[in-house]
N, C-alpha and C positions, 0 to 999 in steps of 0.2 A: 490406412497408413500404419507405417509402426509404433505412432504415439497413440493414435484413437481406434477405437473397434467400427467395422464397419458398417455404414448403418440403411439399410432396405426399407424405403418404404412401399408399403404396398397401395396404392389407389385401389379403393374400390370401387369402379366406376364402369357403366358400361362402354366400350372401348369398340370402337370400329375401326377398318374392317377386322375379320374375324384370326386373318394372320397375323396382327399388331399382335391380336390378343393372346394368342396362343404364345408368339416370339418370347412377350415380356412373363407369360407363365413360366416359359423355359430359364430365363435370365434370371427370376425370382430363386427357382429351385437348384441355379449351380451356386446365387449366394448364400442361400439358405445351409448349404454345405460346409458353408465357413464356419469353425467355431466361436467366432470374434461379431458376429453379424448379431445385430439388433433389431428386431421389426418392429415395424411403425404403422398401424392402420391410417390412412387419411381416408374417413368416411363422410358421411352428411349429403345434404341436397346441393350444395354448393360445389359438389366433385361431379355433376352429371353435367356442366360445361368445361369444355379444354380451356379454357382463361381460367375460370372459377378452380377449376382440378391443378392444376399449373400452381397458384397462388400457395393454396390449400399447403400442399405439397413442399414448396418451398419453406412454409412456416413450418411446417413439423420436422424438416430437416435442421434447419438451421436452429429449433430449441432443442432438436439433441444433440448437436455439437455442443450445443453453448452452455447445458449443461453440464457437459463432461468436461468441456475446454475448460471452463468456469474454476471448478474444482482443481484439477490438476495445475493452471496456471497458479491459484491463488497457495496451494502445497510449494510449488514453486521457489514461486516469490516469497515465501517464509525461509524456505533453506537460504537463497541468495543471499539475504539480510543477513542472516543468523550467521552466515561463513565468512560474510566479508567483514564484519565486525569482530567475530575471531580472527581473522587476517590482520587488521591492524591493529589490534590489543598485542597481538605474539609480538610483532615489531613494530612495539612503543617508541616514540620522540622521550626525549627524556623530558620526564613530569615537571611541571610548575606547580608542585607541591602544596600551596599554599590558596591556587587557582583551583587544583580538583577537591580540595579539603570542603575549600567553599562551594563548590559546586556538588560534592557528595552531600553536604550540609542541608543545601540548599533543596534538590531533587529526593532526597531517600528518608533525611529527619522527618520525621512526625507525619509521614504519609497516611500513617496505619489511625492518625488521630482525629479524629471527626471534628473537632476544634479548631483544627488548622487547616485554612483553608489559603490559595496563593493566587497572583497572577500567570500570563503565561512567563517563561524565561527565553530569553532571547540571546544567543551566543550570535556576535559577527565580530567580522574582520577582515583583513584580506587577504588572498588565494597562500595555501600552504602553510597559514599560519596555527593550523594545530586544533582547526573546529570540529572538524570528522573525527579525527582519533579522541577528542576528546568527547562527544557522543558517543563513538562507540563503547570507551572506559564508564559512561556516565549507565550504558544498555548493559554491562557486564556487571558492574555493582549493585543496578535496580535487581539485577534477575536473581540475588543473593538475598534478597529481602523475602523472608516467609510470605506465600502463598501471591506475590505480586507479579502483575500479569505484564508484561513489556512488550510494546509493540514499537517497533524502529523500520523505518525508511531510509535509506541515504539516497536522495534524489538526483537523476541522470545516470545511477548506476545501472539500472535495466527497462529493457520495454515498458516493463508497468509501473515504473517508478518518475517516469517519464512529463504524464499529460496528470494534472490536477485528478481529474475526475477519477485516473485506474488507483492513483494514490487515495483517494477518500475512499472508493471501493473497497480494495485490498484490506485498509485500515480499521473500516467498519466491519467486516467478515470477519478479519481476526478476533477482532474484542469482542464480537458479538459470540463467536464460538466460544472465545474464552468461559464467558458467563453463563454460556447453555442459554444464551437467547433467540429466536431467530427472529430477525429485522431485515424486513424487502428491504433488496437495494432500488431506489429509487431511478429514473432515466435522466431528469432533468436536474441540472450542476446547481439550482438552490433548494433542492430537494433532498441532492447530498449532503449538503453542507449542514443543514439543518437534522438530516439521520445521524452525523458525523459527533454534530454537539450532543444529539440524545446518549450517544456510546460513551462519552466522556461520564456521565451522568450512573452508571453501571457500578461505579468501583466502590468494594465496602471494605470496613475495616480487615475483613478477613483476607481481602483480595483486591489490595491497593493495586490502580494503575498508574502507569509510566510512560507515555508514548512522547518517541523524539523523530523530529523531522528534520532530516541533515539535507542544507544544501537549496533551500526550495528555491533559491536564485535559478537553478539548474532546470526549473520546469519549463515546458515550454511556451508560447506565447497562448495558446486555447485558450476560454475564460480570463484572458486577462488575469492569469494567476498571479504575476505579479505586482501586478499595480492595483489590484481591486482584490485585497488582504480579510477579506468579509468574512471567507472562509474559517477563518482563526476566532477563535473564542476571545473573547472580551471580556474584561473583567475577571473577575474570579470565579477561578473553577470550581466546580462541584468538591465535596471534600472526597479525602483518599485519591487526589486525582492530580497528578503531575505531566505539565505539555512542556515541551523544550524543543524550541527551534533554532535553526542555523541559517546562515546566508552569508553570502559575501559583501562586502564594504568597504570602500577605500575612496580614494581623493578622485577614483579614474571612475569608478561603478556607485552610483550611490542608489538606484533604481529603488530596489527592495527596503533599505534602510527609509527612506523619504518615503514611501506608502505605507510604512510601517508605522509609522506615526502620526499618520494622518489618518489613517482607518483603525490602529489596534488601538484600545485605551491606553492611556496613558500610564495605568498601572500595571502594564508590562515592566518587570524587569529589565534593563538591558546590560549585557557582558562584553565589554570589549576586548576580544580575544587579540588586538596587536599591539600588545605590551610587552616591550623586548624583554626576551630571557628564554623564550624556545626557542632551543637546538635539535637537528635531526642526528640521529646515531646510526644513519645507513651506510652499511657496507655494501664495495659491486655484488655479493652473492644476496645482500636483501635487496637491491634495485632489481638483479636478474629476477627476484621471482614475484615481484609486486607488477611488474611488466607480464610475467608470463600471467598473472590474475588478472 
């Protein structure tokens, strides 16, 4: 296709009758033409039956997709984040001045100080009350801190932003690149979770971390991401190391809030983001292009 190169594997296997074999010589040598073409030996004793060859074959296809998908989604999903948070920093709500002071306070003071160590921080509220834009203001002041490494999600904004598990994925890749470490991703969803806490664990004073999760109301039902919060670290974090999460809450949604406290410690933080005094400053030419995003 025009996002992946194309990828040929070759079986090597004895192949009856002798036209198959010849055919698939000829099919071999017009991809092989391709500049974009990658080959792929599938050898061994388990290629001398068509079930066994068949199998073979399909696993070495599908892990050089998967490593090449793998890659490019995960490039991806870093610009996504990265532009849609410049998007709503350019066309700010007007500041609760007083609310980001303490939350700049809160997220970016004494990161870099091995001494200081926190809970997680928990921004809710209800729908449009100013928790995104204020995550993403919270992503744009960390990434001003020397040498501190920011990783942000705003969750239901894209495919992989979507199911628990491509969010812990995504999440661990990045830090883990950050640091120059390489850490298998794991298959099973408490296998992540527990790779997830070891990444938080990475940040030094030279190279404090920041990771915020907007929205994780927005996950989908998989793993019971809502209501079984296990995922999330407890207690206090490792030092140099700042989590801040978002969800939604009100009188109508309490879902996430009520799991949240029954599974995260108690020494979470929490910010109640529907304290009147946010106003939005959109004009129709910002609605036009926050719709056209």
């Amino acid at each position: 296709t025009a996002m992946d190169p194309t990828v040929m594997v070759v079986a090597q296997a004895d192949l009856t009758p002798s036209t198959a074999h010849t055919a698939l010589a000829s099919a071999v040598a017009r991809v092989l033409e391709s500049p974009n073409t990658r080959v792929i030996e599938a050898a061994g004793k388990s290629a001398s039956l068509p079930f066994q060859l068949c199998e073979s074959v399909t696993t070495e296809v599908m892990n050089a997709f998967r490593q090449t998908s793998n890659k490019d989604m995960q490039r991806r999903e870093m610009i996504h984040h990265a532009r849609l948070a410049a998007a709503l920093v350019a066309k700010p709500a007007v500041e609760r001045e007083e609310l980001m002071r303490q939350l700049k306070e809160r997220v970016c003071t004494g990161v870099a100080d091995s001494a200081t160590m926190t809970p997680l921080l928990l921004l809710h509220g209800p729908e449009a009350c100013g928790k995104t834009w204020a995550m993403a203001k919270l992503s744009t002041l960390a990434s001003a801190l020397p040498g501190c490494v920011v990783v942000a999600r705003y969750c239901g904004t894209s495919t992989w932003a979507t199911s628990l598990a491509h969010v812990l994925t995504s999440v661990i890749r990045e830090i883990s690149a950050a640091y120059d470490k390489d850490i298998a991703i794991p298959g099973a969803i408490d296998d992540l979770r527990d790779a997830f806490r070891m990444t938080l664990c990475l940040a030094t004073a030279q190279r404090p971390l920041v990771v915020l999760l907007d929205g994780i109301d927005k996950l989908d039902d998989c793993y019971a991401a809502k209501e079984d919060l296990s995922w999330l670290p407890a207690g206090q974090l490792p030092p140099h190391t700042r989590v801040v999460v978002s969800f939604t809450a009100s009188n109508e949604y309490t879902v996430v809030l009520d799991s949240m406290r029954k599974t995260v410690s108690m020494a979470a933080e929490y910010v109640d983001m529907s304290a009147p005094g946010l106003e939005f400053a959109c004009t129709e030419g910002d609605i036009t292009v926050l719709l056209k995003h």
